[in-house]
VMD Tcl script that builds the backbone (N, CA, C; Angstrom):
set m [mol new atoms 288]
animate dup $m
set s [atomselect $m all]
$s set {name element resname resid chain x y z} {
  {N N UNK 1 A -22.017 -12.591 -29.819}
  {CA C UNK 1 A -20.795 -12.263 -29.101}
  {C C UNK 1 A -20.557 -13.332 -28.047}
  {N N UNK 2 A -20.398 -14.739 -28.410}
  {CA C UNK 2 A -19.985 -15.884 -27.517}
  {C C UNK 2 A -18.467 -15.407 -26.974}
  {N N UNK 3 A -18.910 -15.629 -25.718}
  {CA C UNK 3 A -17.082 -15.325 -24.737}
  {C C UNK 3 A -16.630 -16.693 -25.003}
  {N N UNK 4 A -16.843 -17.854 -24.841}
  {CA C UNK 4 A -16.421 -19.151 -25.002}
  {C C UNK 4 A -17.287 -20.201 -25.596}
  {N N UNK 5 A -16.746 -21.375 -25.783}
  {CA C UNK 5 A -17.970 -22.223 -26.372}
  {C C UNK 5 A -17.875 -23.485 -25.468}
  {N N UNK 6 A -17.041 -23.559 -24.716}
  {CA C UNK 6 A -16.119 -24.474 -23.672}
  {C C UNK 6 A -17.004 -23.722 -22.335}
  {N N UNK 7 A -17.868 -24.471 -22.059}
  {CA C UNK 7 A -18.897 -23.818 -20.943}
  {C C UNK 7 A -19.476 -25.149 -20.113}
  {N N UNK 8 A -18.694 -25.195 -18.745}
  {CA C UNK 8 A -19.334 -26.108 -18.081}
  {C C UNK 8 A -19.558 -26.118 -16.584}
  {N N UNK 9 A -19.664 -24.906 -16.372}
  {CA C UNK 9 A -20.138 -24.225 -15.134}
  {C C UNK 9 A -21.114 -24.244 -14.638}
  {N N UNK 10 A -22.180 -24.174 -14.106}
  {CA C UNK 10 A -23.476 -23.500 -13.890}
  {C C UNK 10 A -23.509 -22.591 -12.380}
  {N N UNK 11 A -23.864 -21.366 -12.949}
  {CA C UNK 11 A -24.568 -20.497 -11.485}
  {C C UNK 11 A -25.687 -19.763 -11.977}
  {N N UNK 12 A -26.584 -20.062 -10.806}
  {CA C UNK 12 A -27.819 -20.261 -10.344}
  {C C UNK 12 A -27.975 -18.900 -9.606}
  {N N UNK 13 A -28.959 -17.753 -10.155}
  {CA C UNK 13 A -28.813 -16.796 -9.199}
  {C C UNK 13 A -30.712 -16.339 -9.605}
  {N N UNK 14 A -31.265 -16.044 -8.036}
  {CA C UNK 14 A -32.911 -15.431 -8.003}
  {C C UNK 14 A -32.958 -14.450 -8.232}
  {N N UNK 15 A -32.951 -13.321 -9.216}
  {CA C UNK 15 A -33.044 -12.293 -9.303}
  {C C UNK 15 A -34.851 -11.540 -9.683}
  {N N UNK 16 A -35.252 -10.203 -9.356}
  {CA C UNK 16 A -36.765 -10.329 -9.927}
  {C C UNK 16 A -36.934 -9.591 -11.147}
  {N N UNK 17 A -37.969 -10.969 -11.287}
  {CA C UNK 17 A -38.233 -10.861 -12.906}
  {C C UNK 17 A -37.784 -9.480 -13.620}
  {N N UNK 18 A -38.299 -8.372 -13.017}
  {CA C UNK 18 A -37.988 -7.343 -13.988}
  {C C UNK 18 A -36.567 -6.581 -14.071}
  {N N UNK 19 A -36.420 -6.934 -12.726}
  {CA C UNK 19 A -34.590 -6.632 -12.950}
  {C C UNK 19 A -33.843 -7.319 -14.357}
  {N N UNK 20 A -34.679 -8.848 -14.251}
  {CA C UNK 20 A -33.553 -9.709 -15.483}
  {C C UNK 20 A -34.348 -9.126 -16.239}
  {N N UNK 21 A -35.688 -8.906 -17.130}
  {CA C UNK 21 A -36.546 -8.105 -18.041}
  {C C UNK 21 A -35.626 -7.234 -18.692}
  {N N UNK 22 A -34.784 -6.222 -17.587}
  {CA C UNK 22 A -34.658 -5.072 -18.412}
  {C C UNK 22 A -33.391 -5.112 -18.529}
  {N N UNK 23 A -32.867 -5.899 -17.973}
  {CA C UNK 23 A -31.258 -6.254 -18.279}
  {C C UNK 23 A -31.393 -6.594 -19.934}
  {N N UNK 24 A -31.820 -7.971 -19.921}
  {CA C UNK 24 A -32.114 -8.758 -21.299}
  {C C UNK 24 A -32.517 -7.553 -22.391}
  {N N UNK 25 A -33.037 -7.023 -21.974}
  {CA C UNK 25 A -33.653 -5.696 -22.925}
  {C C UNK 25 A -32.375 -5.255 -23.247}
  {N N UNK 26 A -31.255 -4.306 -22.360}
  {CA C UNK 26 A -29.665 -3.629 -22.945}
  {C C UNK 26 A -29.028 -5.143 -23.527}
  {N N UNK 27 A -28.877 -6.226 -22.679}
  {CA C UNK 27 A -28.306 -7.229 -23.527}
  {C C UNK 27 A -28.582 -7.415 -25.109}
  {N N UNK 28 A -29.228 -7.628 -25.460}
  {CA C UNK 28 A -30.177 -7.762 -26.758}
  {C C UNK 28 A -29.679 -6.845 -27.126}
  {N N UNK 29 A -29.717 -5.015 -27.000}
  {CA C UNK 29 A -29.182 -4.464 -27.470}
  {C C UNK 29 A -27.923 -4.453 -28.178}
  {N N UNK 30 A -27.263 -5.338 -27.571}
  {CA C UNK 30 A -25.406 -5.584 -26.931}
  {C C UNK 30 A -25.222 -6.396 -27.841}
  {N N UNK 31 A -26.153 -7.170 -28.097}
  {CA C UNK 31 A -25.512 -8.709 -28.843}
  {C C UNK 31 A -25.469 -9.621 -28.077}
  {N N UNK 32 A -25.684 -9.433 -26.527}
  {CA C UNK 32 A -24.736 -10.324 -25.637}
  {C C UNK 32 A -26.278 -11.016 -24.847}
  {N N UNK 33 A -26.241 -12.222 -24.996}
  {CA C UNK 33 A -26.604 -12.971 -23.357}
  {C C UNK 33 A -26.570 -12.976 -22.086}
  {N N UNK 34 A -27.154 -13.529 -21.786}
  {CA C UNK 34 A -26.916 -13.235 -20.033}
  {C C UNK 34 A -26.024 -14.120 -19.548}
  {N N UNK 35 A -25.653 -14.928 -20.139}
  {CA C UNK 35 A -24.284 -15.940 -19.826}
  {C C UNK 35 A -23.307 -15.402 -20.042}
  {N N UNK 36 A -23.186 -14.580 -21.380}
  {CA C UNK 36 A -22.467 -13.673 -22.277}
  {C C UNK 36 A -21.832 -12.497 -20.579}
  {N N UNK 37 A -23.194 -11.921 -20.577}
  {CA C UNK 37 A -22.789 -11.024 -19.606}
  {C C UNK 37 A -21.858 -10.964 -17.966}
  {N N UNK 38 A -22.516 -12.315 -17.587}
  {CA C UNK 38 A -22.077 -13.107 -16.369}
  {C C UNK 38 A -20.723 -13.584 -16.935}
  {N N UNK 39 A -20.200 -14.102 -17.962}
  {CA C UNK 39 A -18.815 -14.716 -18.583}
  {C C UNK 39 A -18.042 -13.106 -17.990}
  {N N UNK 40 A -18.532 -12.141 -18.751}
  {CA C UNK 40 A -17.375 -10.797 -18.726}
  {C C UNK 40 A -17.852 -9.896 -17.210}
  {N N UNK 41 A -18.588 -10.193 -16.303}
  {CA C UNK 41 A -18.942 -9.775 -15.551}
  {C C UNK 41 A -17.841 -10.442 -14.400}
  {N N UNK 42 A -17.728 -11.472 -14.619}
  {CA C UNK 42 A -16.944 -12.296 -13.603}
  {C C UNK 42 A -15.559 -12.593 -13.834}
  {N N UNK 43 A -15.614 -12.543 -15.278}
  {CA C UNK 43 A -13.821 -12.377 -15.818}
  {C C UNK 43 A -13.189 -10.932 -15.420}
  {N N UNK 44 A -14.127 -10.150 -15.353}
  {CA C UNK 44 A -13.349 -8.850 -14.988}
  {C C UNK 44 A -13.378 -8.460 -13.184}
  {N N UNK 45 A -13.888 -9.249 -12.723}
  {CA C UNK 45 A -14.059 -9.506 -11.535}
  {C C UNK 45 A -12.511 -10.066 -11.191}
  {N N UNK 46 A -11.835 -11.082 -11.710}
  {CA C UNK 46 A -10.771 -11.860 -11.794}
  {C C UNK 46 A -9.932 -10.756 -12.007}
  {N N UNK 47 A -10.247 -10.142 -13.172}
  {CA C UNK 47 A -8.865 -9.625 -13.707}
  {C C UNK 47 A -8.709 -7.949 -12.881}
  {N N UNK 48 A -9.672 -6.957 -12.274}
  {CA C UNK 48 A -9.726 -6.401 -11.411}
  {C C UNK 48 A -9.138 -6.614 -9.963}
  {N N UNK 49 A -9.610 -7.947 -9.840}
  {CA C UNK 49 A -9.281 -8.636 -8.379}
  {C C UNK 49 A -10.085 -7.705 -7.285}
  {N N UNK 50 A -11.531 -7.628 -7.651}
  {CA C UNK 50 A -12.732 -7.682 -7.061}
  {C C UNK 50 A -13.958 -6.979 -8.271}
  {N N UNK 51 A -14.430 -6.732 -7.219}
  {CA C UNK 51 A -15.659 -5.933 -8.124}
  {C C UNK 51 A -15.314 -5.202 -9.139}
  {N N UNK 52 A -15.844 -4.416 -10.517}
  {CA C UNK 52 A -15.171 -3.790 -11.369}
  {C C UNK 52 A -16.263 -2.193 -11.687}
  {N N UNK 53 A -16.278 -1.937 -10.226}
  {CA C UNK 53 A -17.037 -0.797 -10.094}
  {C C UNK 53 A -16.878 -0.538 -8.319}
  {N N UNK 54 A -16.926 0.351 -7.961}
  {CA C UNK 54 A -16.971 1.219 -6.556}
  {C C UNK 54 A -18.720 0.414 -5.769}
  {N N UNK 55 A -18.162 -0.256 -4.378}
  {CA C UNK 55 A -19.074 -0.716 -3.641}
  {C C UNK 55 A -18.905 0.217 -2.270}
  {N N UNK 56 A -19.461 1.029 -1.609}
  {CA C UNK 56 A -19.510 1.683 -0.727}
  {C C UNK 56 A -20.312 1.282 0.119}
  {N N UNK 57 A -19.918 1.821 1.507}
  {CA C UNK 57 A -21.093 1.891 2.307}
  {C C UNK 57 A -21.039 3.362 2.784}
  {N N UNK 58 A -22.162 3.946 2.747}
  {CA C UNK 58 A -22.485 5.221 2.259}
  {C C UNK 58 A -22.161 5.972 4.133}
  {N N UNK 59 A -21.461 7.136 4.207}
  {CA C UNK 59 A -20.983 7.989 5.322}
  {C C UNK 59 A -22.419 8.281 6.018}
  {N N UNK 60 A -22.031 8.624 6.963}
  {CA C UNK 60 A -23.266 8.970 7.737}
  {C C UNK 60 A -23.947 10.003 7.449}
  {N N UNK 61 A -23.653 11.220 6.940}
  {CA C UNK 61 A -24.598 12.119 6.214}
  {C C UNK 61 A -25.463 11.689 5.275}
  {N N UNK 62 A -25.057 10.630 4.468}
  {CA C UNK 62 A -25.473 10.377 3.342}
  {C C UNK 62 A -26.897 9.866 3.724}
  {N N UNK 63 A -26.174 8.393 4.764}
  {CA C UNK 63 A -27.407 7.546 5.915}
  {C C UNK 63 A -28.330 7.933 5.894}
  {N N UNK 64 A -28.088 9.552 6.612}
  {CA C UNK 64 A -29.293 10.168 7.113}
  {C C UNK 64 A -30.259 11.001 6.183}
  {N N UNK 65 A -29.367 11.125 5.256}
  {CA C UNK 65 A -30.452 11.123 4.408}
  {C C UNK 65 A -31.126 10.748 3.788}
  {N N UNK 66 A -30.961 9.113 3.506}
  {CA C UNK 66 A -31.663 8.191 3.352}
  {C C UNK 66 A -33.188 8.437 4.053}
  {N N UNK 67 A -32.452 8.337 5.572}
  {CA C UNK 67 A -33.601 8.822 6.498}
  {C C UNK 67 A -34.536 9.456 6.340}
  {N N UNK 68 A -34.180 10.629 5.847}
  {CA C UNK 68 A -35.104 11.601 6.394}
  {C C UNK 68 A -36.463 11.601 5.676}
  {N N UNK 69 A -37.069 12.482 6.639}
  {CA C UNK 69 A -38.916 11.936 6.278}
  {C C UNK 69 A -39.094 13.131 5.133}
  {N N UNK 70 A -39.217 12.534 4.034}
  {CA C UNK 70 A -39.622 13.119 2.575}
  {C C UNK 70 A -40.865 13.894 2.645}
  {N N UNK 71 A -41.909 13.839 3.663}
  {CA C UNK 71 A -43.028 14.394 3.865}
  {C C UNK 71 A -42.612 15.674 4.263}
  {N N UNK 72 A -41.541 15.998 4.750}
  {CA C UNK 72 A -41.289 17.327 5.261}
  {C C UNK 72 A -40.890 17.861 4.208}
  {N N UNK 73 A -40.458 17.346 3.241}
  {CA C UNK 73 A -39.303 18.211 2.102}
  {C C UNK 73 A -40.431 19.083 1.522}
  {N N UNK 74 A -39.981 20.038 0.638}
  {CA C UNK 74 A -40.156 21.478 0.260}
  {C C UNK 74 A -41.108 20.594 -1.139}
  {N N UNK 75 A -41.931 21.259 -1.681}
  {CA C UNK 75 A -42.640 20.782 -2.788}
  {C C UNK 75 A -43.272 21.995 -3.821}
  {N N UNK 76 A -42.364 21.731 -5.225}
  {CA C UNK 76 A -43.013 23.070 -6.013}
  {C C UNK 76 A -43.957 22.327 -7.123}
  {N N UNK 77 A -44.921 23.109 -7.588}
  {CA C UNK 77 A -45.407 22.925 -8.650}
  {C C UNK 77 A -45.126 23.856 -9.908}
  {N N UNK 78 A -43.749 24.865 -9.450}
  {CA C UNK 78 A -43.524 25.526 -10.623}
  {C C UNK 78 A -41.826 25.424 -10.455}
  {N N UNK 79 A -41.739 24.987 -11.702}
  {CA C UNK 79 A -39.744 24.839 -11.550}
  {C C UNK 79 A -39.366 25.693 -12.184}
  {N N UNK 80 A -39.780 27.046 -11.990}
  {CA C UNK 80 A -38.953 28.395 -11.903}
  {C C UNK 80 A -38.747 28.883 -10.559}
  {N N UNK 81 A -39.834 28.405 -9.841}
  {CA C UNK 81 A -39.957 28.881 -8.212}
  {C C UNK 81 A -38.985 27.708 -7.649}
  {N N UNK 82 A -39.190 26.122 -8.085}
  {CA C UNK 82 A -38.267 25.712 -7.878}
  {C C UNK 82 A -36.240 26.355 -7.916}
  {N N UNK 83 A -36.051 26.428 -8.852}
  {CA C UNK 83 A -35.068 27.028 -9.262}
  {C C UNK 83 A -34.635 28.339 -8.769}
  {N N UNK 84 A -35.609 29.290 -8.940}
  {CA C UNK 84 A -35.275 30.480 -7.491}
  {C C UNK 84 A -34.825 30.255 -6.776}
  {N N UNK 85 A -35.345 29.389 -5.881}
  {CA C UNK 85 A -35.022 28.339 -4.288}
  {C C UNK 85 A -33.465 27.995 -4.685}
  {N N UNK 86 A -32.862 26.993 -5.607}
  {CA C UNK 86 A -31.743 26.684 -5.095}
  {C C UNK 86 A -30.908 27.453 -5.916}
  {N N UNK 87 A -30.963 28.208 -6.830}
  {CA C UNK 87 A -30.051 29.290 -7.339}
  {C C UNK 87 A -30.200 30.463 -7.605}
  {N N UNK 88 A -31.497 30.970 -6.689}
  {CA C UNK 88 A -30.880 32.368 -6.302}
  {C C UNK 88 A -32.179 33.000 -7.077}
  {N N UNK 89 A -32.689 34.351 -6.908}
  {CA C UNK 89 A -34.087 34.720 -8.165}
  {C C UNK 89 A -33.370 35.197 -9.376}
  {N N UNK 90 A -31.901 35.495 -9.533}
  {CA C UNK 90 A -31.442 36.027 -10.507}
  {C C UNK 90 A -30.725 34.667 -11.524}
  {N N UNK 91 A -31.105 33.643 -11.236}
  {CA C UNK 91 A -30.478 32.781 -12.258}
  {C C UNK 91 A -30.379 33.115 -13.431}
  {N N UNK 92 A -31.629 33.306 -14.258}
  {CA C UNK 92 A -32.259 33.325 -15.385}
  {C C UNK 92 A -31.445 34.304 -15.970}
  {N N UNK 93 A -30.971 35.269 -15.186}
  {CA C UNK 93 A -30.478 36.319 -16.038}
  {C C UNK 93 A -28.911 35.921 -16.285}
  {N N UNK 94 A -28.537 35.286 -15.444}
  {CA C UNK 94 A -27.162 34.511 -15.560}
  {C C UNK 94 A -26.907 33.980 -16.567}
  {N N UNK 95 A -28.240 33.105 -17.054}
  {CA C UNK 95 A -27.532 32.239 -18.254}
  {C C UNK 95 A -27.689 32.721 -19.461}
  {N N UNK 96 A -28.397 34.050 -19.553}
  {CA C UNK 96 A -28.345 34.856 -20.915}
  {C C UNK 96 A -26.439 35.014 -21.300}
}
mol reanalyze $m
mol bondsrecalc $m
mol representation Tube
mol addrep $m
C-alpha cells in the first residue's frame, strides 16, 4: 500500500523501541509501512487542518485523579464482591 513513489522528504523521529515494535506489528497487519503510515498520518493532518483525533488537556477532576494515591483504593479478590460494591448486591438478579 505505497502512498507515493515520489518521496524526498526525510523526518527523523526517537521513539522507544517498543512503541515502534508494536506499531510495526498493526502495520504489517495493514499492509502499510511506517513511512506508509507517517505519509497518511500527516496528510490527514493537512487535510483536517490539525491533528486527526481529540488532544486534550484533561479538567481538573480528571488531574486529580491522576493523583490520587492508588494505595488507598479499595482492593477485591472476588469480582462478585467487586461488583456488589459498584452495582448494588442485587445486580445479578437484574440481568436474568
Amino acid at each position: 500500500m505505497s502512498i507515493s513513489t515520489n518521496k524526498s522528504a526525510y523526518i527523523r523521529a526517537r521513539v522507544r523501541p517498543q512503541i515502534k515494535k508494536d506499531a510495526e506489528r498493526v502495520l504489517d497487519r495493514l499492509g502499510m509501512s511506517t513511512t506508509d503510515a507517517v505519509s497518511v498520518f500527516l496528510r490527514q493532518i493537512y487535510l483536517q487542518d490539525g491533528l486527526p483525533f481529540d488532544v486534550k488537556i484533561p479538567n481538573e477532576e480528571t488531574q486529580s485523579a491522576f493523583r490520587e494515591d492508588l494505595s488507598k483504593a479499595k482492593r477485591y479478590t472476588d469480582v462478585n464482591k467487586m461488583f456488589d460494591d459498584i452495582l448494588g448486591k442485587n445486580w445479578r438478579k437484574k440481568r436474568s
